[in-house]
N, C-alpha and C positions, 0 to 999 in steps of 0.2 A: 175528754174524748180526744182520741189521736186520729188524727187524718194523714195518711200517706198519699205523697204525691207523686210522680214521674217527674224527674229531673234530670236533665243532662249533665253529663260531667262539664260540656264549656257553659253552660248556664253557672252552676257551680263556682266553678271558677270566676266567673263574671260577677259574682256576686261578693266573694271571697276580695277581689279588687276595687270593686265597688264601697263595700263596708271599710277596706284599708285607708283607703283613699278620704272616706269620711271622716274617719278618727283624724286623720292628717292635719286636714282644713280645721276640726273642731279644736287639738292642740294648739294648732299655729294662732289661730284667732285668742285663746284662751293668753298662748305668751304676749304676743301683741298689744294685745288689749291691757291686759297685766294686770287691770281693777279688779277683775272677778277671778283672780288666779289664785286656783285652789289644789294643791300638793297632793292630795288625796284624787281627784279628776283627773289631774297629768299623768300622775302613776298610773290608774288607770285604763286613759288613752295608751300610753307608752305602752304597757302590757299586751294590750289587745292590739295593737300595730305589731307588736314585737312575734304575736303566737301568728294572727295572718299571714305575716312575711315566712314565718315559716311554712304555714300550709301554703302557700301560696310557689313557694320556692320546691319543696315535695312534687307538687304537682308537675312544676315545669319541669324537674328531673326527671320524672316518672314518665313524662313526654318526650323526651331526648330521650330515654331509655329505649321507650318503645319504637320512637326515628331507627333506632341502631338497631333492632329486632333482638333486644336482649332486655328482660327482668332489671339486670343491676346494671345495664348503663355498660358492658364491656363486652369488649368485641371477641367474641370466637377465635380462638387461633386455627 
């Protein structure tokens, strides 16, 4: 069964920083630690930090975008 829920774009977001930030602590702890260091986990972590930063980076442009009152981020002549 699929439930839709109402969600804000900065909850969104918040979550999207939220989960990055997880992977982070979970890699760091992992090199750290080094006993349980597993090449397939790091990859990964790495992956899933690497696609968040993206969405995550989207988002904030698409917010300076619309700061500027333009779609792509460029100013009116």
């Amino acid at each position: 069964m699929i439930y839709v829920t109402k969600t804000t774009a900065d909850h969104l977001y918040r979550e999207l920083l939220g989960d990055r930030q997880d992977n982070v602590e979970a890699l760091t702890k992992m090199i750290i630690e080094g006993e349980h260091f597993n090449d397939d986990e790091a990859l990964m972590y790495s992956v899933r930090i690497k696609l968040l930063t993206e969405y995550i980076d989207e988002i904030e442009a698409n917010e300076k975008a619309a700061d500027a009152g333009t779609s792509d981020g460029l100013k009116g002549n």
